[in-house]
C-alpha positions in Angstrom: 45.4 -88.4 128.8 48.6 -86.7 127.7 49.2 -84.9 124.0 51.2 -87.6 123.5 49.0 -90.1 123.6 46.1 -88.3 122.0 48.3 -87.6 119.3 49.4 -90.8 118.9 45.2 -91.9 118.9 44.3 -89.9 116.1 47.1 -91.0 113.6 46.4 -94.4 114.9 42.9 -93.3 114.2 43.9 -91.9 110.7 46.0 -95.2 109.7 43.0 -97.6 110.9 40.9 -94.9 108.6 43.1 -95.6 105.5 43.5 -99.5 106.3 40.0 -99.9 106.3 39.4 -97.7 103.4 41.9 -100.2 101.2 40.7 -103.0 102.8 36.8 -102.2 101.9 38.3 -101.2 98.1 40.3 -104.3 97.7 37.4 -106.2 98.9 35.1 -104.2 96.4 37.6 -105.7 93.3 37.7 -109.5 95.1 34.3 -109.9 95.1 33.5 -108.1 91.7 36.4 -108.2 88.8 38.6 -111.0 90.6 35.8 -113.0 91.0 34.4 -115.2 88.6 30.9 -116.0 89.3 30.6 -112.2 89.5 32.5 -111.4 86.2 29.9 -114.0 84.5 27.3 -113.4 85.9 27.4 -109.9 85.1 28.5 -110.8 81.6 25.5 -112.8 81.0 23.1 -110.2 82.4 24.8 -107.6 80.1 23.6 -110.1 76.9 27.7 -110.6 76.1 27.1 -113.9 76.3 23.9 -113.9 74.5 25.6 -111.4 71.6 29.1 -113.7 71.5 26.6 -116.1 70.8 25.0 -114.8 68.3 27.7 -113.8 66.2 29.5 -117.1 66.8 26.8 -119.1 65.5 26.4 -116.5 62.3 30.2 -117.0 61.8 30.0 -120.7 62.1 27.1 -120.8 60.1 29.0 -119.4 57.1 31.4 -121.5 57.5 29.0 -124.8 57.5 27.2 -122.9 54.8 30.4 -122.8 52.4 31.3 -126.5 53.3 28.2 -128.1 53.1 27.8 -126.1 49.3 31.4 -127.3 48.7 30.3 -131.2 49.9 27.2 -130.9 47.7 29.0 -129.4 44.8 31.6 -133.5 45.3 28.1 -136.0 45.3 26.3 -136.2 42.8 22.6 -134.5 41.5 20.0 -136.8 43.2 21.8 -136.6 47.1 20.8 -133.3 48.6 21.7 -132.3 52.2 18.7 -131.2 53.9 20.1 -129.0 56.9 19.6 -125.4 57.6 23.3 -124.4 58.9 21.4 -122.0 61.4 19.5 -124.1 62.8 22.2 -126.5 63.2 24.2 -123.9 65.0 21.4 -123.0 67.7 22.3 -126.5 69.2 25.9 -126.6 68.4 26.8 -123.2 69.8 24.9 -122.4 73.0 25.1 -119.6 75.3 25.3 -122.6 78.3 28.7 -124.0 76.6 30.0 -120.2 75.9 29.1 -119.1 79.7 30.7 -122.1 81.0 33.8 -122.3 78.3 34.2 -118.7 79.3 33.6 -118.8 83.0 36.1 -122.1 83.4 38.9 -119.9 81.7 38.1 -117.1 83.6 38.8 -119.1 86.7 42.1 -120.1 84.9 43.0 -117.1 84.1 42.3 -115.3 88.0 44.3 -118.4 89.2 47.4 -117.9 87.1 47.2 -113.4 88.6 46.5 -114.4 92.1 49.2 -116.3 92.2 47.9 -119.7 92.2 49.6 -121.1 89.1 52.5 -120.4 87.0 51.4 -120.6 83.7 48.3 -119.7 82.1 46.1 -122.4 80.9 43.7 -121.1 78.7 41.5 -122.6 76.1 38.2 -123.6 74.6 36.9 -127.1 75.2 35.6 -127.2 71.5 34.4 -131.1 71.8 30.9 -130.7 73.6 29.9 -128.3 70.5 32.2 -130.5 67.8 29.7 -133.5 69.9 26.0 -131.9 68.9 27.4 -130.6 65.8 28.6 -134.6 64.6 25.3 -135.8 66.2 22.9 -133.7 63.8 24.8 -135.5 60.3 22.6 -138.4 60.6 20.8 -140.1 58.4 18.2 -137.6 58.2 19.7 -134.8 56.9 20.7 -135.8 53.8 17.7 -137.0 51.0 18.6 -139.9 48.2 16.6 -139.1 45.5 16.9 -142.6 43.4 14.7 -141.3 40.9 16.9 -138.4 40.5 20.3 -140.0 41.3 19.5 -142.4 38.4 18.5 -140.3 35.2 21.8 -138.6 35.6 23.7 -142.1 34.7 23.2 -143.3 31.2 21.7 -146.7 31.4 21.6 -149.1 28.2 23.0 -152.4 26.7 22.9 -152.4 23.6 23.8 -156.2 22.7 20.0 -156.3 24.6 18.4 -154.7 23.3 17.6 -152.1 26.6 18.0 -148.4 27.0 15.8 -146.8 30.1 14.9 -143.2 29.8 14.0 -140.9 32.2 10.5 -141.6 32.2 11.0 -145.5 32.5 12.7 -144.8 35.5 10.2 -142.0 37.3 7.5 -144.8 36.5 9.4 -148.0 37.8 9.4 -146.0 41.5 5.8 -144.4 41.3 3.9 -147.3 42.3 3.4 -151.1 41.3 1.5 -150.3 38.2 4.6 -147.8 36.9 7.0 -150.7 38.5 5.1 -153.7 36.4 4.6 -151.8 33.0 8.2 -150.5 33.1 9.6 -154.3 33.7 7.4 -155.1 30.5 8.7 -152.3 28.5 12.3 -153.9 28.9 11.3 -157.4 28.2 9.6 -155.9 25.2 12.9 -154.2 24.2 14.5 -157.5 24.1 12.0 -158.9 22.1 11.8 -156.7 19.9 15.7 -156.2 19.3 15.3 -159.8 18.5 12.5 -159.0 16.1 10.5 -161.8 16.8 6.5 -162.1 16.5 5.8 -162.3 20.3 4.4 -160.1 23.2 4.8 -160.3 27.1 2.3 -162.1 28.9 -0.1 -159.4 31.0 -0.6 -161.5 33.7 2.8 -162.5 34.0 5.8 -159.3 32.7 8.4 -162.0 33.3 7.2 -164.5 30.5 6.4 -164.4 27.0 3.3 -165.3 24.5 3.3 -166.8 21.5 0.7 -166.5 19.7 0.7 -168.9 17.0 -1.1 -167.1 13.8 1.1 -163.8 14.4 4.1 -166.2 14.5 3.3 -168.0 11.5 2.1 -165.1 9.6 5.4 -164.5 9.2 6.2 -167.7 6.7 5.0 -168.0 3.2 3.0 -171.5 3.4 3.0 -172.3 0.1 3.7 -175.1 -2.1 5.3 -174.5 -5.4 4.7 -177.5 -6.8 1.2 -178.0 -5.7 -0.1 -175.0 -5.8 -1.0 -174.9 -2.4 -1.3 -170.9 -1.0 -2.1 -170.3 2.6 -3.5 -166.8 3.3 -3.0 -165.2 6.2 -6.9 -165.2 7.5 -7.0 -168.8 6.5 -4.4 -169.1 9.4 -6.0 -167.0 11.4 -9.4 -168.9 10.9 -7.8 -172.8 11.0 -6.6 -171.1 15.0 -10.2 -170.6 15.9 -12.5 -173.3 16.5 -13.1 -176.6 15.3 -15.9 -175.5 12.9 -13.0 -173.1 11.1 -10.8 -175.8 11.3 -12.6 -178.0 9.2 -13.2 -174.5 6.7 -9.6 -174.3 6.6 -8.6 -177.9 5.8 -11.3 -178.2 3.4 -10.1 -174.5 1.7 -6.7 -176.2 1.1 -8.3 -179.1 0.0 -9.8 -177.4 -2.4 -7.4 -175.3 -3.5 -5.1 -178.6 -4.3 -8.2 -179.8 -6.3 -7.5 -177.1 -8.6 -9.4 -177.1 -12.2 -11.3 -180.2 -11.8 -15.1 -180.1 -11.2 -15.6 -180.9 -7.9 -15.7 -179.8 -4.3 -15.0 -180.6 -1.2 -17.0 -181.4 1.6 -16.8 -180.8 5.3 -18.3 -184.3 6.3 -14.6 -186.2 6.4 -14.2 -183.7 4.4 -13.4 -185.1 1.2 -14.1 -184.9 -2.3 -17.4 -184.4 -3.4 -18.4 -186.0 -7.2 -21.4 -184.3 -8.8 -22.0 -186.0 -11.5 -24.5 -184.3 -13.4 -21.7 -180.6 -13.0 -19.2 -183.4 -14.1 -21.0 -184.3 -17.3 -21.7 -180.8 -18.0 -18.3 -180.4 -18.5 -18.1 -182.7 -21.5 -20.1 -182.4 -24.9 -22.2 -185.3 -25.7 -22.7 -184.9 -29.2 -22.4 -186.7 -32.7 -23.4 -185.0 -35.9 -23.4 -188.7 -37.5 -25.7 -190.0 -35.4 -27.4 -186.4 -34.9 -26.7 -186.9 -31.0 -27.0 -183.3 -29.4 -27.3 -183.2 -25.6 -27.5 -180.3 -23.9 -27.1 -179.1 -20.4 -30.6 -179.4 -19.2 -30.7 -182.9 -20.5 -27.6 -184.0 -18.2 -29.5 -182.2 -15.2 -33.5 -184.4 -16.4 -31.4 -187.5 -16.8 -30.4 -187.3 -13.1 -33.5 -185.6 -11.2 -35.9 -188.9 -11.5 -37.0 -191.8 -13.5 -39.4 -189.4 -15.3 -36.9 -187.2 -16.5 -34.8 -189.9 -16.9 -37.0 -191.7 -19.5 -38.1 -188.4 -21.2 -34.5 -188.0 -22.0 -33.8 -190.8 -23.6 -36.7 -190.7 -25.2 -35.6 -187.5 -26.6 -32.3 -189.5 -27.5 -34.2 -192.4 -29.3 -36.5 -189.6 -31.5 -33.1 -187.8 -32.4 -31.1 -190.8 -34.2 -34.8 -191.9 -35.4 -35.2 -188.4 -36.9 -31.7 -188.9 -39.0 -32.7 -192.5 -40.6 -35.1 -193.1 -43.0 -38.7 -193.3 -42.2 -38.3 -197.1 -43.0 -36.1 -197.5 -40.0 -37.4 -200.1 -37.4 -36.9 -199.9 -33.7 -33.8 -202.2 -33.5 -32.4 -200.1 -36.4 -32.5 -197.4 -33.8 -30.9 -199.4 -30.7 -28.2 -200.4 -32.9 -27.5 -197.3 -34.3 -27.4 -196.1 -30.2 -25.3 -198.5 -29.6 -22.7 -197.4 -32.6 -23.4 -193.9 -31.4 -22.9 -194.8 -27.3 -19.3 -196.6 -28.4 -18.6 -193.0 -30.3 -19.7 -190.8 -27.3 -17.6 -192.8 -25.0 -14.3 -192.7 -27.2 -15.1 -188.9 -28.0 -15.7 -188.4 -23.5 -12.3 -190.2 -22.8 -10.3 -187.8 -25.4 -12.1 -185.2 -23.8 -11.7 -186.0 -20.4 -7.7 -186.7 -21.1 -7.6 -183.0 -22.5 -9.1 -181.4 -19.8 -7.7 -182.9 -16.9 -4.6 -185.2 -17.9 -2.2 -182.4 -16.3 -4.4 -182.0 -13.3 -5.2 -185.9 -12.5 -3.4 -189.0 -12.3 -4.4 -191.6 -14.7 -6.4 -193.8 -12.3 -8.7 -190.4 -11.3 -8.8 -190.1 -15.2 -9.9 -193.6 -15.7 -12.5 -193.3 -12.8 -14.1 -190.2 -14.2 -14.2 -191.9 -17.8 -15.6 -194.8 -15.8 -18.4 -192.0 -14.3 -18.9 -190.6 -18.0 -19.8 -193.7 -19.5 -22.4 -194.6 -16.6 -24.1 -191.2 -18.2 -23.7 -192.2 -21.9 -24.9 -195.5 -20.9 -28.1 -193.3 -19.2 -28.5 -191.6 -22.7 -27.8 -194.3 -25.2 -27.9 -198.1 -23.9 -30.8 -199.5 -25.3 -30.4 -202.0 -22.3 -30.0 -199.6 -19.2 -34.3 -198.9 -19.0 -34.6 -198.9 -15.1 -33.6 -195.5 -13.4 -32.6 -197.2 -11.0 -30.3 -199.8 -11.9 -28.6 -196.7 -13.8 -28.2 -194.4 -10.3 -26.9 -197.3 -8.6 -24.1 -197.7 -11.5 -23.8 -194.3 -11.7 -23.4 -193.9 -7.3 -20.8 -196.7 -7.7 -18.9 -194.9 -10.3 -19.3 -191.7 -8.0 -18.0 -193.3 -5.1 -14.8 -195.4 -6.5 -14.2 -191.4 -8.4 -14.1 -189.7 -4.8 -12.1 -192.6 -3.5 -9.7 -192.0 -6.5 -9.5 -188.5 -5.8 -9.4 -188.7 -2.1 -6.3 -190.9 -2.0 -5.0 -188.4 -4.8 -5.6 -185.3 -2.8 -3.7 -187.2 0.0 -0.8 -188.0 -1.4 -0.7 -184.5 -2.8 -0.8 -183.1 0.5 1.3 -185.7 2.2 4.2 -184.5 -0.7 3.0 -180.4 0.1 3.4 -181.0 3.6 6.7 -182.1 3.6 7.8 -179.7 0.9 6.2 -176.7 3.0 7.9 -177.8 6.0 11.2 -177.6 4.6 10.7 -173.9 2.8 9.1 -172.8 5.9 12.2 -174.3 7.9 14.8 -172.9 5.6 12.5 -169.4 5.7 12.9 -169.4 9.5 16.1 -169.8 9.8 17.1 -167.5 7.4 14.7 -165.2 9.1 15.8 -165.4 13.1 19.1 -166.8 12.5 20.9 -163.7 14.1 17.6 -162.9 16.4 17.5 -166.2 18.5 19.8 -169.5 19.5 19.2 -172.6 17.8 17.2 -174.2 20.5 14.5 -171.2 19.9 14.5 -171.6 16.0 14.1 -175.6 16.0 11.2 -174.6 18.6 9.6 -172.1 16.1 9.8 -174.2 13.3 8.4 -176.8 15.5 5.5 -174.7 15.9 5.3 -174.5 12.2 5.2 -177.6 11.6 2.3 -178.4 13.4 0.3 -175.6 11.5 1.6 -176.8 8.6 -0.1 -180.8 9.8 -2.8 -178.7 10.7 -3.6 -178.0 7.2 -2.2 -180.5 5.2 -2.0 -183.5 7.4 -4.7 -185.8 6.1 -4.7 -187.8 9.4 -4.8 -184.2 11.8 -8.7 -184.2 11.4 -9.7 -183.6 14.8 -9.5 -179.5 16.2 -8.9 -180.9 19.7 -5.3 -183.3 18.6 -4.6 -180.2 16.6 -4.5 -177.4 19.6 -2.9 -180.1 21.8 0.3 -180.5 19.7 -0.3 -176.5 18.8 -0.3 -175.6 22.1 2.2 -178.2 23.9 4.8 -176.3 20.9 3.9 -173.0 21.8 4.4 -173.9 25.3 8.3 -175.6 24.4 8.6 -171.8 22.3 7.7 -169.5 25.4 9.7 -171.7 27.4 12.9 -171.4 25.2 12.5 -168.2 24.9 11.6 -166.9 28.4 15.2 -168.9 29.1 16.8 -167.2 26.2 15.8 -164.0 27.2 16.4 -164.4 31.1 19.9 -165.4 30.3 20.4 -161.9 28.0 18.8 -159.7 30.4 20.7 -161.6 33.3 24.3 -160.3 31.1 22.6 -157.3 30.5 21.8 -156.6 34.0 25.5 -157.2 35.0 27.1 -155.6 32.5 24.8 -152.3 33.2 25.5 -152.4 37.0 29.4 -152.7 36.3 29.0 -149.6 33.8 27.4 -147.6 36.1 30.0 -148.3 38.6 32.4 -147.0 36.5 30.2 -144.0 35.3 30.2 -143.2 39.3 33.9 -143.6 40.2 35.2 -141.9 37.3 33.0 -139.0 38.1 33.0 -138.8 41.8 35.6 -141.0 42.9 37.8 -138.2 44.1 35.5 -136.8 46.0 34.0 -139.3 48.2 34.8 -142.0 49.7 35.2 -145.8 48.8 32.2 -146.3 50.9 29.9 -143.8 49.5 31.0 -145.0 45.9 29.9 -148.3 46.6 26.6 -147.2 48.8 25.6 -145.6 45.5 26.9 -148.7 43.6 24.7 -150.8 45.5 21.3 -148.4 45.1 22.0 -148.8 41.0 22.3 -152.1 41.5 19.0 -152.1 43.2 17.2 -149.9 40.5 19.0 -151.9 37.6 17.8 -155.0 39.5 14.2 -153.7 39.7 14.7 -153.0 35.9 15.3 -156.4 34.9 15.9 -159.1 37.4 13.1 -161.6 37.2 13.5 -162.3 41.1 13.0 -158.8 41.5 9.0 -159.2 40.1 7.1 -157.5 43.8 7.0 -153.7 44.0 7.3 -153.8 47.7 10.1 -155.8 47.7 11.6 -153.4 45.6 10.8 -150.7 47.1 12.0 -151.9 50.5 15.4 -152.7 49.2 15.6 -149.7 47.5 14.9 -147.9 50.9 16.9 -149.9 52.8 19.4 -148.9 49.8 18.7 -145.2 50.2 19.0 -145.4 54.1 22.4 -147.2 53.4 23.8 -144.3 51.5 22.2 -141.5 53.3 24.4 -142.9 56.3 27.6 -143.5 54.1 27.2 -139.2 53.3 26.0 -137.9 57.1 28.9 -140.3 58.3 31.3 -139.1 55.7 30.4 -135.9 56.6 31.4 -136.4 60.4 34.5 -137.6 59.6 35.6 -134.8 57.8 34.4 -132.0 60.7 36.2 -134.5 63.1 39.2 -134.3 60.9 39.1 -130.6 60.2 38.7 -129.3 64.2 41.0 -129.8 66.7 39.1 -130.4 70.6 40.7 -128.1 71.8 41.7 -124.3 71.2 44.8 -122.8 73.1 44.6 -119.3 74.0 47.8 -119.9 76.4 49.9 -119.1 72.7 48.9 -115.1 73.1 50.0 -114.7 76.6 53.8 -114.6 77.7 54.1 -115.3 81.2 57.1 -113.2 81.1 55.7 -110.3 79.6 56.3 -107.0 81.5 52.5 -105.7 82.0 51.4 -109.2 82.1 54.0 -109.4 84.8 52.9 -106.0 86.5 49.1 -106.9 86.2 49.7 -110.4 88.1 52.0 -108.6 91.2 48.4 -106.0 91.4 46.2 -108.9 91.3 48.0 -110.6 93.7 48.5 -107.4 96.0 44.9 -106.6 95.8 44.1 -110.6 96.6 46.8 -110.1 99.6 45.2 -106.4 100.4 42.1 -107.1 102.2 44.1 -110.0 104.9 46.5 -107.5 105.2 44.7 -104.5 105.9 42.9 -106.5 108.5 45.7 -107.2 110.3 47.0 -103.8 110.2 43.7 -102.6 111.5 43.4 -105.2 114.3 46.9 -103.9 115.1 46.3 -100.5 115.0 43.1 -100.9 117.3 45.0 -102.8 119.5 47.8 -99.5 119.7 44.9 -96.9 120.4 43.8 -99.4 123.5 47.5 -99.8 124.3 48.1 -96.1 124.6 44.8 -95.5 126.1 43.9 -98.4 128.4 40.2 -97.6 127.9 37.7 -99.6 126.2 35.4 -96.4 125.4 38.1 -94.7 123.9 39.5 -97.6 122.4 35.6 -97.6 120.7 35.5 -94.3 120.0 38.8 -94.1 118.1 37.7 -97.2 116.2 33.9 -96.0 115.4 35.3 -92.7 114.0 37.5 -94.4 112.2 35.1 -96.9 110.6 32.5 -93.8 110.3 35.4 -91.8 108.4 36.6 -94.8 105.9 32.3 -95.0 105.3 31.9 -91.7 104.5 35.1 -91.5 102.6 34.4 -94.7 100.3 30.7 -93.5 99.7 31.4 -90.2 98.8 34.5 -91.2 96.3 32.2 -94.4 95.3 29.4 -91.8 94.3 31.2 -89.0 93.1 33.7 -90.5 91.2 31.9 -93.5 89.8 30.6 -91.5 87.1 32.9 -89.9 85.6 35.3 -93.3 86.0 32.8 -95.2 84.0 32.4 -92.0 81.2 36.2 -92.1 80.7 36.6 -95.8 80.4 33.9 -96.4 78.1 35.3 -93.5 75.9 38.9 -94.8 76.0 37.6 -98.0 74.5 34.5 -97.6 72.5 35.3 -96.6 68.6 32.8 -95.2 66.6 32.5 -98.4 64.0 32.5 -100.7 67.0 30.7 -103.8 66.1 28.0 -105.2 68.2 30.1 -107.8 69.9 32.5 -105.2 70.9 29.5 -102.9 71.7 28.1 -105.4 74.1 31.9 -106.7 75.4 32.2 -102.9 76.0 28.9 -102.7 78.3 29.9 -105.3 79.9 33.3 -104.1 80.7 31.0 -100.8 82.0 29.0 -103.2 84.3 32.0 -105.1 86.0 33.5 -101.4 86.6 30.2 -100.3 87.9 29.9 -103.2 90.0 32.9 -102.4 92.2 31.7 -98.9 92.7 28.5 -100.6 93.7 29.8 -102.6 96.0 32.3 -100.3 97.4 29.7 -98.4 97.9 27.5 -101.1 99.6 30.3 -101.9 101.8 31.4 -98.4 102.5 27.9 -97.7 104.0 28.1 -100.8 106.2 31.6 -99.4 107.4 29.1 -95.8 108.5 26.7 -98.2 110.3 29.5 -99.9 112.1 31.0 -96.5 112.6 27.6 -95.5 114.1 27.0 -98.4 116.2 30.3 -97.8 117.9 29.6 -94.4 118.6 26.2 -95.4 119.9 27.7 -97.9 122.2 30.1 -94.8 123.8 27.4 -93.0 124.1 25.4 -95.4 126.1 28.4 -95.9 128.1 29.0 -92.6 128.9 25.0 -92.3 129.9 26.0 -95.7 132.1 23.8 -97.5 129.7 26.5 -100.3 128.9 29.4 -100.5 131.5 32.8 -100.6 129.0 35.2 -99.0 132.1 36.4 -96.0 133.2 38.6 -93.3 131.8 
């Protein structure tokens, strides 16, 4: 083979050498840098993506932080929101959505520098993470504390009578106890603002007891003109059984009897006469006759006929002591008879004086009547028989008690009435402002029939007694269970509008019409717990209330969303920083592009080059030795730069770009940048010592030819 040509082999030789040298480097920067599994895959095992992150989810936090303390600073005390921002981020910001986010734009980006695309498209799909960030503000991150929520608002009417504290409302949602006794300290309130004698029925918070002694205990009972006082145990004791009924009736009985000498008995009850206390009462005497009769006498008269004939025996011998001794016995019976017409004129005057203002004149002339039945005893010389005189003297006891009886009667018939219209006008006057009219004529109703109860002569019987008294308590608890239902009914609405405003005024530029009325509706529930006679079941309230709190819960989380929906846009242009136009941007994409263009190329200028060497040699072995050497040479020439030059590229790029207050993003970022470098050297180097094996395989086949081992031609 001539110079020529063997000249023309080796710088064929050296050309296929530098070909496949830039084809091998080109290819080294495809498959690493240019590509982008390879660029993020070697940023994820570098821990960018795990550092980005990191920081991004710290950042974000913050930011959540700082809204969710301005969000809680707009609701009010009593709605907290239960969420850890940095927890929240772990599953809004992932290093699977970053790695692909960055990855995808990556690909963009390569696109846009190979030449693929005019314009550069980059930018962050932001609505998978603004997704899982919406979908944990539920319900369940934000706690309703009604308890709370409530003692913040001031809660009264004061028309009603009802102010709740704090404590009233931490006890209404405890438990059903709590919920029951809180109910009955509000009905009590309006009870009491209305002072009237009652108390709230324990088995039942929603109704009222009247309890007819502490009601009436209240009203002066008595009767001016009769004399008639009712104490307050004697009201107490008429309430108690039939036996202290009849004590009480006959009490006021008595008390109407006033100074005359008898008493009254339980047996109708009526008036009792005892004649021989009567008698007592009156002196039997005459100093003309010499008629002295004392005390004991009255009581011998009336034990027997014994004592009954020693008495007037003792009368006979004391008129037959003041006459002569010459005096016969009918000298004695008709000076007993002269002296029994003086005793009974002197009895009547004294009878008149002692009880003419206390009796009318029929009782006077029926005790005369009884008085004379005892002179008769002591001075008739005809009235002998004991018993002839007890049966005038029972007659004249009986037709007195009848006297007096009717008397008492018709004393109690005109104090009865007269107490029933000073206790009317009394009650009245009394609860006038306190209660509606229907509830006073039902009180005094009530007080009438205490009033029959005592003075009624016909109301003997306990039983008729606590059938009317309790058939008017009944009309009074009804009357006023209405009255009050209706008050607490205007109470309850006008509280629940108040607290409405309370709420709107104070938060209704901060959140929305929804949440306003979300919270409306759980102080509507509470206020309705308070006082709403439907609302008388703890779990029922306590369900609602739930159901409330749920409700609101859902109105926050969901006002929540809207605002992080309204606040982030789903997308995040990056496209805005580069300028197509720009010259390195322009200079980087013709590199990119050349080095995309370099490995095709440099094939097709080695094929070429291969086929000039056989061209000029027309000889398969030298047409493989050329080629092996050459592939031998690019090997040894891309391993030896790879190796030798790798190391001090890497030194010099990381000190370029590293600063000494580098953060740990840009730390990391700058490690990766390292690794991507170090992966082209890496794989240059790979390649380059595939290019030696080639280089060495070729040579091998030669030799084999030459040794007639493989049959490629002859020179």
């Amino acid at each position: 083979m001539t110079t020529a040509k063997v000249l023309g082999v080796v710088v064929f030789s050296v050309l296929l050498t530098v070909s496949v040298v830039t084809a091998s480097t080109a290819i080294a920067v495809d498959r690493t840098v240019l590509n982008t599994n390879h660029v993020s895959e070697t940023l994820q095992e570098n821990g960018v993506y795990a550092t980005v992150t990191a920081e991004a989810r710290q950042e974000a936090s913050g930011q959540l932080d700082d809204e969710l303390s301005a969000q809680q600073a707009n609701i009010p005390d009593g709605i907290d929101l239960d969420i850890d921002p940095q927890e929240v981020m772990k599953t809004t910001i992932t290093e699977e959505y970053l790695a692909g986010e960055f990855k995808r734009n990556v690909a963009t980006g390569l696109a846009f520098f190979k030449g693929n695309t005019d314009e550069i498209d980059v930018q962050i799909n932001l609505q998978p993470a603004l997704n899982r960030l919406s979908d944990q503000f539920n319900s369940s991150v934000v706690t309703v504390d009604t308890v709370a929520l409530a003692q913040q608002r001031d809660i009264q009417e004061s028309a009603a009578g009802v102010t709740v504290d704090n404590d009233m409302i931490a006890r209404l949602n405890a438990d059903a106890g709590g919920y029951e006794s809180v109910r009955r300290q509000i009905r009590v309130q309006a009870i009491e603002h209305r002072d009237l004698p009652l108390k709230i029925d324990e088995d039942d918070p929603d109704s009222v007891v009247v309890e007819t002694v502490t009601l009436v205990r209240e009203t002066d009972f008595t009767d001016l003109q009769t004399s008639v006082p009712v104490s307050k145990e004697l009201l107490v004791t008429m309430n108690e059984n039939a036996s202290s009924y009849q004590e009480a009736r006959i009490a006021v009985k008595s008390q109407a009897v006033g100074q005359l000498p008898f008493e009254i008995v339980s047996s109708e009850p009526g008036v009792d006469v005892d004649t021989i206390t009567l008698a007592q009462e009156t002196d039997f005497e005459s100093d003309q006759y010499g008629i002295a009769v004392d005390d004991q006498q009255i009581e011998t008269l009336n034990e027997n006929e014994t004592g009954y004939n020693q008495v007037r025996q003792d009368i006979r011998t004391q008129v037959r002591d003041n006459l002569p001794s010459s005096a016969s016995e009918d000298d004695v019976d008709d000076v007993l008879l002269e002296a029994n017409a003086e005793l009974k004129r002197d009895a009547r005057a004294q009878v008149q004086s002692q009880y003419g203002e206390e009796a009318s004149d029929e009782t006077i002339d029926d005790i005369v009547a009884l008085q004379n039945v005892v002179i008769d005893g002591l001075t008739d010389p005809g009235l002998t028989e004991f018993d002839e005189y007890t049966d005038r003297r029972d007659t004249a006891e009986a037709n007195l008690e009848t006297s007096l009886d009717d008397e008492l009667d018709r004393g109690l018939e005109e104090a009865n009435a007269d107490m029933k219209r000073q206790a009317a006008s009394d009650t009245r006057d009394r609860y006038a402002q306190d209660a509606s009219e229907e509830t006073v004529d039902n009180i005094v109703a009530l007080q009438n029939v205490v009033i029959d109860g005592l003075t009624d002569p016909e109301l003997t019987d306990f039983d008729e007694y606590t059938n009317r008294r309790d058939t008017a308590e009944a009309d009074l608890e009804d009357a006023i269970d209405q009255e009050i239902a209706d008050e607490l009914d205007r109470a309850r609405r006008n509280i629940n509008a108040d607290l409405e405003r309370q709420i709107r005024d104070e938060f209704g530029s901060e959140v929305s019409n929804e949440t306003i009325a979300a919270i409306a509706e759980l102080q509507k529930t509470l206020v309705n717990g308070l006082i709403s006679p439907e609302d008388d079941e703890f779990g029922a309230y306590e369900t609602r209330r739930e159901q409330a709190e749920g409700n609101l819960e859902e109105s926050i989380a969901s006002e929540i969303r809207d605002e992080i929906e309204e606040q982030a846009d789903d997308q995040t242009s990056l496209a805005d920083d580069f300028d197509e136009d720009n010259r390195e941007i322009s200079l980087a994409r013709t590199t990119v592009e050349l080095v995309s263009f370099a490995p095709l190329a440099a094939a097709v200028l080695a094929a070429t080059l291969i086929g000039c060497v056989f061209a000029l040699t027309r000889s398969a072995r030298r047409t493989a030795s050329a080629t092996g050497f050459s592939l031998l040479s690019a090997g040894v020439l891309g391993t030896v730069t790879s190796l030798l030059a790798s190391g001090p590229a890497l030194d010099a790029t990381e000190d370029a770009i590293r600063s000494e207050d580098a953060s740990e993003i840009e730390t990391t970022a700058i490690e990766g940048l390292v690794a991507l470098i170090d992966s082209v050297f890496s794989t240059l180097t790979t390649q380059s010592l595939v290019l030696l094996v080639l280089g060495f395989v070729l040579l091998g086949v030669v030799y084999a030819d030459r040794a007639n081992y493989l049959p490629l031609g002859e020179e």
